[in-house]
C-alpha positions in Angstrom: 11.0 -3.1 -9.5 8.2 -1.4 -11.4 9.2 1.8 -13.9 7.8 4.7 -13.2 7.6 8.1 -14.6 7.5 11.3 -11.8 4.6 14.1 -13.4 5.1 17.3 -12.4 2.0 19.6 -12.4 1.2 23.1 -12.4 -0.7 23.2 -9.0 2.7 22.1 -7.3 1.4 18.0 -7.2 3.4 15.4 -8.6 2.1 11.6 -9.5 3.8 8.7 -10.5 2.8 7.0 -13.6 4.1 3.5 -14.2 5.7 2.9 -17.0 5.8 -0.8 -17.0 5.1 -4.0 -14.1 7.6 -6.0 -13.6 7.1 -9.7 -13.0 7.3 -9.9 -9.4 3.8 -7.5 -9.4 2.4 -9.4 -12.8 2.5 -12.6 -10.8 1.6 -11.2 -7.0 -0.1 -8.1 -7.8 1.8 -6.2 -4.9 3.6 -3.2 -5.7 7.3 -3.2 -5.0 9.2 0.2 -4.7 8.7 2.0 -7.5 12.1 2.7 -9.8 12.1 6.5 -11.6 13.0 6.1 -14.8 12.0 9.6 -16.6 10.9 12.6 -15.1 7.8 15.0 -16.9 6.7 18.1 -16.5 3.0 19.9 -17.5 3.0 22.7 -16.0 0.9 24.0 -18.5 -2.2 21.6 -16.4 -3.7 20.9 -13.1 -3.2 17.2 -11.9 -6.8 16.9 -11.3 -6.6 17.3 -7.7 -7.4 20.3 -7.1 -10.1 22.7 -9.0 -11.1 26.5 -8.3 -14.7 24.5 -7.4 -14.4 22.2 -5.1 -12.7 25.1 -2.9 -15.0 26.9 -0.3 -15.5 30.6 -1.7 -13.8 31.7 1.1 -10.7 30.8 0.0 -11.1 31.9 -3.7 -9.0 35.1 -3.3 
């Protein structure tokens, strides 16, 4: 299994970063199930997702 690390972000979205391939995916280039290893948090920062301009004004209460 691939290492992964779970983000945490301050919009409420989380991504998984991997950490490192393991063989099986450096030889096949399929993903397997990913394996947490380590767990981070920035909630000081938006994942990227989302941004106050790509939102209708509608919904910029």
């Amino acid at each position: 299994m691939c290492d992964y690390t779970q983000v945490h972000y301050k919009c409420s979205h989380l991504r998984y970063t991997v950490r490192a391939w393991c063989t099986k995916y450096q030889e096949t280039q399929k993903r397997c199930q990913p394996n947490v290893v380590a767990v981070e948090y920035r909630l000081n920062e938006n994942c990227g997702i989302t941004t106050t301009t790509s939102l209708p004004k509608h919904q910029l209460i």
